[in-house]
Every structure is written in C-alpha cells, then in structure tokens.
C-alpha positions in Angstrom: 229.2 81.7 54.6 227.9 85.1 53.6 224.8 83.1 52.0 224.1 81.8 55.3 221.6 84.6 56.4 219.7 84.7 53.5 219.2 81.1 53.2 217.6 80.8 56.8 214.0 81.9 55.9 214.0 79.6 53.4 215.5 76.8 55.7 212.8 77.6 58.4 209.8 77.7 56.0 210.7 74.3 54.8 211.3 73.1 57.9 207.9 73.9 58.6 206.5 72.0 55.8 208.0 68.9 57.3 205.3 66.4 58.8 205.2 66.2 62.4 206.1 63.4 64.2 202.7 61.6 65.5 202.3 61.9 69.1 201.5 59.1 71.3 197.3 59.4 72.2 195.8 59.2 75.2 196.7 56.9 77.5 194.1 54.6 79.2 194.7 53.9 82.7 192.9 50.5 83.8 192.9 51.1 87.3 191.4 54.6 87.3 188.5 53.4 84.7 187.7 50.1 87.2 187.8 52.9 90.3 185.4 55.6 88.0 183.1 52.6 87.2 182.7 51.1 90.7 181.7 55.1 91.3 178.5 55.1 88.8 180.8 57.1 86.4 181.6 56.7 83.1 185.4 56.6 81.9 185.7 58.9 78.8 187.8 60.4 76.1 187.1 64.2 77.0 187.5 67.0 75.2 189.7 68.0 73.4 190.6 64.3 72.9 194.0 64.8 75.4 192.7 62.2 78.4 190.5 60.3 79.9 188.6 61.5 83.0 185.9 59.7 85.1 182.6 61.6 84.4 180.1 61.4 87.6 176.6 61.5 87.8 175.6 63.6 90.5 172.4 62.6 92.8 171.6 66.0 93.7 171.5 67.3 89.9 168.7 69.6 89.3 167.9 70.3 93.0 167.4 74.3 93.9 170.4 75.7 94.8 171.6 79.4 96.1 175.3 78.4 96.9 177.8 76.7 95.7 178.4 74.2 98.9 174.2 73.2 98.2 175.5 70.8 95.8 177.8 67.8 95.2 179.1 70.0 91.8 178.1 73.3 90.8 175.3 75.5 91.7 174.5 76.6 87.9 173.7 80.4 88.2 171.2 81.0 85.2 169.3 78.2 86.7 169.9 78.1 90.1 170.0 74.1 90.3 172.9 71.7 90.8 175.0 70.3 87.7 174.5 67.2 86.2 177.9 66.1 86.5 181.8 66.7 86.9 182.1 67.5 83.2 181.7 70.5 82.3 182.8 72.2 78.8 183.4 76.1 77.9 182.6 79.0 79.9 179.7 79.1 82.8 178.4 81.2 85.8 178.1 79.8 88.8 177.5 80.3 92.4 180.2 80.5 95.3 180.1 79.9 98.5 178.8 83.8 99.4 175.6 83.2 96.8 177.7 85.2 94.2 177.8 84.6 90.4 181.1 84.1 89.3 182.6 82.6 85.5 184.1 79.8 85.3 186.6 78.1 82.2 187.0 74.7 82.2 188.7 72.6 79.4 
C-alpha cells in the first residue's frame, strides 16, 4: 500500500503512452448538403477537419463597402469591399454597423 504513491507517476505516464481510441469523423448530413447546394454553395470539410459547413458565394463580393450592413457578409476593413463568402479562416478586421474597424476570430 505504502508503494502506492510512488507508483502513480509511473502509472499515469504510461497511461499516457496508451493509443487513443479513434474518434468517429465528421459526420455528413445529406439533407443540409442538398439544402447548401440548391443555395449555389458548396458543402465542405472545413477547417480544422471537425464538420461540414455550407460555404456561400456571395453576389455582392468585392463591392465598396463602409459598413458592415452594405454587404451580404463582411465589409473587409483593409479593403473596404464585401467578402467573398461565409468562410472565413483566422483573424480579420472588419467593419460594424457604426463604420468601425473591429477583429474578428473565426475557426
């Protein structure tokens, strides 16, 4: 018994050496990917490979902007143009609905 403390680094550490169990991958939902499709988007693996999401073309992409309700997305703020699209990686500035730069975090 007296062993017992002494023995539960080591336990641990080798515990930690174990393989994981695989975890189940993304799941594909039909309906949603018909839905996205029907949309003009495309239905994609995004990063970091956790889910699918429907990624959407917007129409107004590139178009001058000086506010964030100007666009269908967002107003990029070292551009001052509408995005692309809905998916967006990283950090970014954009503009709010005031004309004010803000950061952003997405994924």
């Amino acid at each position: 018994m007296r062993l017992l403390p002494f023995m539960l680094p080591f336990i641990l550490v080798l515990q930690a050496c174990l393989p994981e169990a695989e975890l189940a991958g993304p799941v594909r939902d039909v309906r949603a990917e018909k839905i996205c499709l029907e949309q003009g988007g495309s239905y994609l693996l995004v990063h970091p490979h956790v889910s699918y999401e429907c990624v959407l073309p917007f129409a107004d992409a590139g178009k001058s902007c000086t506010r964030a309700s100007d666009c269908r997305g967002q107003c990029m703020a070292e551009t001052r143009t509408c995005s692309a699209k809905n998916q967006l990686f990283g950090i970014w500035q954009e503009l709010d609905d005031q004309g004010k730069v803000i950061t952003v975090e997405g994924y």
